[in-house]
VEXKOL-131965 format. One line per 5 residues: number of its first residue (from 1); their letters; for each residue z, x, y of N, C-alpha, C. Coordinates in steps of 0.2 Angstrom, whole numbers. Example, Ala and Ser with C-alpha at 12.3 -4.5 7.8 and 13.67 -1.06 7.14 Angstrom:
BEGIN
1	as	39,66,-28,39,62,-22,39,66,-16 ~ 35,64,-11,36,68,-5,39,64,0
% end
This chain:
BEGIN
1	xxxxx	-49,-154,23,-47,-147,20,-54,-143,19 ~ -53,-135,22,-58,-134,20,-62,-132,12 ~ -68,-129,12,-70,-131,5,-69,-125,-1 ~ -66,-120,3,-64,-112,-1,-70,-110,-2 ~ -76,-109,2,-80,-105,0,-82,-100,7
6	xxxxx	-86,-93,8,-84,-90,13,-86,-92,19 ~ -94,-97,18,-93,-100,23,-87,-106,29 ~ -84,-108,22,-79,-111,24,-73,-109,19 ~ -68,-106,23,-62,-104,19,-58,-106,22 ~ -51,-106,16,-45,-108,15,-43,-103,22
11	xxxxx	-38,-106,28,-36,-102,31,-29,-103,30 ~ -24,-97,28,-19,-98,26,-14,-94,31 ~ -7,-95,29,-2,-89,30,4,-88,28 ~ 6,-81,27,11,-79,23,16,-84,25 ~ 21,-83,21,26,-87,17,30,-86,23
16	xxxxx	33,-80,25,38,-79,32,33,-84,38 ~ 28,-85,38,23,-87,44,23,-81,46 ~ 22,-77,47,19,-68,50,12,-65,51 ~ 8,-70,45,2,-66,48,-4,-72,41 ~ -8,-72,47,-15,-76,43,-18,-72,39
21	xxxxx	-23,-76,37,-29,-72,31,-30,-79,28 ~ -38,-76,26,-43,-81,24,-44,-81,16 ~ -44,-85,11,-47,-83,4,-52,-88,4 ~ -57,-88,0,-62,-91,-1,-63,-89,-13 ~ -67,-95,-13,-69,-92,-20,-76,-89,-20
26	xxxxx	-77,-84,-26,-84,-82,-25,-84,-82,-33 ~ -88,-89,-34,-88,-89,-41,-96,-87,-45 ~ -98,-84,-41,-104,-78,-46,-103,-72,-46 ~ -98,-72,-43,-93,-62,-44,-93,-63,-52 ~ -92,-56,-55,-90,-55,-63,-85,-51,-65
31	xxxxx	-79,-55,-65,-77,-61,-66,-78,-65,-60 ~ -78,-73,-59,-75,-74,-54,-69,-75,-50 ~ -70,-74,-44,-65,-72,-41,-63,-74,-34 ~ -58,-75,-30,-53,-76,-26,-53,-70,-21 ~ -57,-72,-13,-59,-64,-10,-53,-69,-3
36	xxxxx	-49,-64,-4,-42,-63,1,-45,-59,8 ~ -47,-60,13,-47,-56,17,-39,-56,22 ~ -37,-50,25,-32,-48,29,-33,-44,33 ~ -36,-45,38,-37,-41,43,-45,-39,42 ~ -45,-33,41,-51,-28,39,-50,-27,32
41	xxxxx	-46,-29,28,-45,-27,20,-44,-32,17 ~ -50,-30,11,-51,-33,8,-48,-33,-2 ~ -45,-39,-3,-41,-42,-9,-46,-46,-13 ~ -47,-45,-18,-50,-50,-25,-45,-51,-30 ~ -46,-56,-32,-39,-59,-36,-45,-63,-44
46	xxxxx	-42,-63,-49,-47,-67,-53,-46,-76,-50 ~ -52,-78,-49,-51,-85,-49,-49,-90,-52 ~ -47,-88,-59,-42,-91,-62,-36,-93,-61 ~ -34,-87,-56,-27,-87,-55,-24,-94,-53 ~ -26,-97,-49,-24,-104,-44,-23,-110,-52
51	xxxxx	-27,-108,-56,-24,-113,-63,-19,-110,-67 ~ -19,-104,-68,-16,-99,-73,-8,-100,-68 ~ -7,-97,-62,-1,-98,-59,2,-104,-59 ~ -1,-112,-60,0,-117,-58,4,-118,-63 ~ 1,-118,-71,4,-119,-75,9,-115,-77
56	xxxxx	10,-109,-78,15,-104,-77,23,-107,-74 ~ 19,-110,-67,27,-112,-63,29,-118,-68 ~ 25,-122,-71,25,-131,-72,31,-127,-79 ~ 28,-122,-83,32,-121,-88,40,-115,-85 ~ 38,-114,-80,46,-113,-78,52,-118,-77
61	xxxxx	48,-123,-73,53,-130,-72,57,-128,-67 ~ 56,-121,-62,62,-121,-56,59,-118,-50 ~ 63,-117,-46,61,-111,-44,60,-103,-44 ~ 53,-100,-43,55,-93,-42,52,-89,-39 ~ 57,-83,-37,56,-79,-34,48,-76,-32
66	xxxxx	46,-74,-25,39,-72,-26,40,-65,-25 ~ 44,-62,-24,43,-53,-28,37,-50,-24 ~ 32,-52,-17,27,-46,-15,31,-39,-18 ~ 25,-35,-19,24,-28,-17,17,-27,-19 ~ 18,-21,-17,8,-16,-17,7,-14,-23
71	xxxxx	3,-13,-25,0,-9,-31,5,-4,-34 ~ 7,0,-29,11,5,-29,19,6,-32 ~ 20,0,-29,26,-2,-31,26,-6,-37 ~ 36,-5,-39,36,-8,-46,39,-16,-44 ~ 35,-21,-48,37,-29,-45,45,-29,-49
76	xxxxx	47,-33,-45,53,-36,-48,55,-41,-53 ~ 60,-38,-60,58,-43,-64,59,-51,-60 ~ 55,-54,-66,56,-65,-65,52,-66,-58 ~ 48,-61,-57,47,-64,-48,39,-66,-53 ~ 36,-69,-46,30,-70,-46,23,-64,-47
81	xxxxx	26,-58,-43,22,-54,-42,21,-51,-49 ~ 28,-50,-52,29,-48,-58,25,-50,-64 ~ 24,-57,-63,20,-62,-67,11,-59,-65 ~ 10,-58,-61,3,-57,-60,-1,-50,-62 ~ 5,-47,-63,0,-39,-66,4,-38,-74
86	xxxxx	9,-43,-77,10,-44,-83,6,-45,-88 ~ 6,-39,-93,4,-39,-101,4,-46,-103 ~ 8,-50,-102,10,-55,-106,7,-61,-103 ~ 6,-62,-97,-1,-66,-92,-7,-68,-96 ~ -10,-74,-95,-19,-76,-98,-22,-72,-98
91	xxxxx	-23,-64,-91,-28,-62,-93,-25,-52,-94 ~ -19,-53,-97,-18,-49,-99,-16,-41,-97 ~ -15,-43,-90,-13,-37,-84,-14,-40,-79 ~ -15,-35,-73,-20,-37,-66,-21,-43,-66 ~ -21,-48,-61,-26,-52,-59,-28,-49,-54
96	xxxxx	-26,-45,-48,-30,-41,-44,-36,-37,-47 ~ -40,-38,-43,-49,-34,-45,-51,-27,-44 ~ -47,-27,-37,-50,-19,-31,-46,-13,-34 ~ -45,-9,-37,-42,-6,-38,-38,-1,-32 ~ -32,-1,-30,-29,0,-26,-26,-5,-21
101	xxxxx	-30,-10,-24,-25,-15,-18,-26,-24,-24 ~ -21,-21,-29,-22,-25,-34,-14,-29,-33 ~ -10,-29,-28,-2,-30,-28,-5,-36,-22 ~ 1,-38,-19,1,-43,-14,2,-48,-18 ~ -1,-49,-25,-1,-59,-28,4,-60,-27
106	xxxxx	10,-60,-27,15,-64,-24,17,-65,-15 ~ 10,-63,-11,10,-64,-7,5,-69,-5 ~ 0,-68,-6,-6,-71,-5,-8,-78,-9 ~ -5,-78,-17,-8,-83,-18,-2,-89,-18 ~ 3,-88,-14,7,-94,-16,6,-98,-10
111	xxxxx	4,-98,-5,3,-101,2,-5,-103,-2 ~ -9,-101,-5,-14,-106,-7,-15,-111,-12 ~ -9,-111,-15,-7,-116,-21,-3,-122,-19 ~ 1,-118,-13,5,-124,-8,-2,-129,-3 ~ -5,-124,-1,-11,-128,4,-15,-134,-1
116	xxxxx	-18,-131,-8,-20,-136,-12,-17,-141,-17 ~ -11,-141,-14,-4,-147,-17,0,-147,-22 ~ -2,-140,-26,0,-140,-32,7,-134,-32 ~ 10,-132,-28,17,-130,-27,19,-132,-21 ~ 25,-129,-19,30,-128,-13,32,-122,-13
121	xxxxx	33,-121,-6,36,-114,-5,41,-112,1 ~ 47,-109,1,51,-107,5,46,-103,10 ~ 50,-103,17,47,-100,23,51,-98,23 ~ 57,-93,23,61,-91,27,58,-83,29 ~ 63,-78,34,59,-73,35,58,-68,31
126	xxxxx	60,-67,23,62,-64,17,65,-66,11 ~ 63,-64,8,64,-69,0,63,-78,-3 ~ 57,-77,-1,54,-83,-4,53,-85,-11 ~ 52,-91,-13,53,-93,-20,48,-100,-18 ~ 46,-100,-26,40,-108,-26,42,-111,-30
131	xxx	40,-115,-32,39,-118,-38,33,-126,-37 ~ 32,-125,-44,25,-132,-46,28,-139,-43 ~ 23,-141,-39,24,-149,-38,22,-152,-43
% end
C-alpha cells in the first residue's frame, strides 16, 4: 500500500472506474490537508476528512448515496457530497480548501476510504453509494 504522501501517493479511481487521480496527505499545510490531483487540477480536502467521513457512515449504519457535484452545484439531500460542505459537519461547512473547486467529496474521497479498508463502494456507471466497514 502506498504510503499517502506526495512522494508516494494513493493512486485511486472513481467510483464508475472512469478516471484516476492521485491524493496524498500534506500534513504541514494549515489546516492539514488531503491534495487530490486530477489531471492538471488541483483539490485540497481538510485531512480530517478520512476520519470525520468514517465515523459519519459508522453512525448511519447503511448505505449512502455519494451525491458528486462541483462547487456550483446544489448537493443532493442524504448524499455524501451533501454531508461534506454541511453546517452540521466537524468542521462546520466546506471540507474542500481551494476555493472554487471545493465540490467533488463525494467523488474523490470515497474511493479513498475504500482503498484504506474502512468503507465499500458500488461501481456501477451512476449513482453510487458507500457505506463503513
Amino acid at each position: 500500500m502506498p504510503a499517502g504522501t506526495k512522494d508516494d501517493p494513493w493512486m485511486l479511481t472513481t467510483p464508475p472506474g472512469t478516471s484516476e487521480y492521485s491524493m496524498y496527505k500534506d500534513e504541514d499545510a494549515d489546516p492539514p490537508a488531503l491534495v487530490c490531483q486530477v489531471g492538471s487540477t488541483t483539490l485540497r480536502y481538510h485531512l480530517r476528512a478520512i476520519d470525520d467521513l468514517h465515523a459519519w457512515l459508522i453512525e448511519r449504519g447503511d448505505w449512502v448515496p455519494l451525491g458528486a457535484a462541483d462547487e456550483k452545484k446544489d448537493a443532493s439531500a442524504g448524499t455524501v457530497e451533501e454531508w461534506g460542505r454541511s453546517a452540521d459537519n466537524p468542521v462546520g461547512g466546506w471540507y474542500g480548501l481551494r476555493k472554487g473547486y471545493r465540490g467533488r467529496f463525494g467523488m474523490y474521497l470515497p474511493p479513498l476510504l475504500e482503498a484504506l479498508g474502512l468503507a465499500e463502494l458500488t461501481h456501477d456507471p451512476r449513482n453510487n453509494s458507500m457505506r463503513a466497514i
